[in-house]
C-alpha positions in Angstrom: 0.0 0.0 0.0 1.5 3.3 -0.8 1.1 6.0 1.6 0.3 9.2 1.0 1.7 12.1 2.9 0.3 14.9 3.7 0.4 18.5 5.7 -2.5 19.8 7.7 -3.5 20.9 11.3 -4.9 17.9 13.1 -8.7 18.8 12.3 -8.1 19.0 8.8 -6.3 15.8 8.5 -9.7 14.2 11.1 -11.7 15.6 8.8 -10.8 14.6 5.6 -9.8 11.0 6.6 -13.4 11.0 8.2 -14.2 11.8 4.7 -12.8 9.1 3.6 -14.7 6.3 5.4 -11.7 6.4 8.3 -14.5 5.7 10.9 -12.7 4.0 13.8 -10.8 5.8 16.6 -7.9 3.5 17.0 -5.9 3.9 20.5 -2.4 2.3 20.7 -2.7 -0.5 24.1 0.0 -2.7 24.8 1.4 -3.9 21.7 -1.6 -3.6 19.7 -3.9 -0.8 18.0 -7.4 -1.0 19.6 -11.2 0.4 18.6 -14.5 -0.5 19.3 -14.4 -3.1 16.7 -11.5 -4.8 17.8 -7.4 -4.7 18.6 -4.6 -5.1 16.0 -1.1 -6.5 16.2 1.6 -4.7 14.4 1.2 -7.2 11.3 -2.7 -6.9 11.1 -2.8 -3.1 9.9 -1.5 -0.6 7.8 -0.8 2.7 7.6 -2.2 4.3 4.4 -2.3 8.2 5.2 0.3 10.2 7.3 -0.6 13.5 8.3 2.1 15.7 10.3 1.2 19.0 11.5 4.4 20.8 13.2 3.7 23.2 16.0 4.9 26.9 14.3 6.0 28.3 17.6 6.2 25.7 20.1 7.8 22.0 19.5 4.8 20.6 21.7 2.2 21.4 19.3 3.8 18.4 16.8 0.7 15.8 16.0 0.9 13.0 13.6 -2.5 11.8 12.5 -2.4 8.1 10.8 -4.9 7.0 8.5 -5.2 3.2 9.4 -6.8 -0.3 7.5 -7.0 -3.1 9.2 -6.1 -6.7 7.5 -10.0 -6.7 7.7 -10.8 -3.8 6.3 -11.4 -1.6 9.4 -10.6 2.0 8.6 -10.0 4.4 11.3 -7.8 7.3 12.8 -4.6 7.2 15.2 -3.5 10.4 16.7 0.0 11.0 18.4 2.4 13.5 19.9 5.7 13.2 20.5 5.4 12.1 24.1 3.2 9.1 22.8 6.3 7.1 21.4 7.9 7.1 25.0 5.7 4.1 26.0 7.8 1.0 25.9 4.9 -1.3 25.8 3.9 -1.0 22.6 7.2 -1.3 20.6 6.2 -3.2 17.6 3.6 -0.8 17.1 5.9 2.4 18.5 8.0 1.2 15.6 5.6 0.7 12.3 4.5 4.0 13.6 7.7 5.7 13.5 9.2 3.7 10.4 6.7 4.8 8.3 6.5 8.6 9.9 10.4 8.9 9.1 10.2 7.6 5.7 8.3 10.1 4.4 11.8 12.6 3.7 
């Protein structure tokens, strides 16, 4: 799947997954992605839209909004600061996150 990057304040980037049919709010739990309809390993998901807003005036303000499809076809939103990729329980997912976040230069 190729993702497709993208540059927007966090609403914008809600919105127009939302758009989309991204539905689900996904929450990252230990070592998995998790929504009402269910929890996701690393391997059971994807990561098909990145959008990453950067704080103008203040480092803090730095969001990363994922658009995310589940191996069964569950779409949904992930949204993250900085501070989120400090938990260690969640590596696996911590990683894919980050992986795919980097690649985008």
């Amino acid at each position: 799947m190729d993702i497709q990057y993208h540059y927007a304040t966090v609403l914008q980037a809600i919105n127009e997954l939302k758009e989309k049919g991204y539905t689900e709010d996904f929450n990252l739990e230990e070592n998995c992605l998790a929504c009402a309809t269910g929890k996701f390993n690393h391997d059971e998901f994807e990561i098909s839209d990145i959008y990453y807003y950067e704080g103008e005036s203040n480092p803090d303000d730095e969001a990363t909004v994922y658009g995310i499809v589940s191996h069964l076809g569950t779409k949904g939103i992930l949204v993250t600061g900085d501070e989120t990729f400090s938990d260690p329980t969640s590596n696996k997912i911590i990683e894919k996150l980050l992986v795919k976040r980097k690649s985008r230069n």
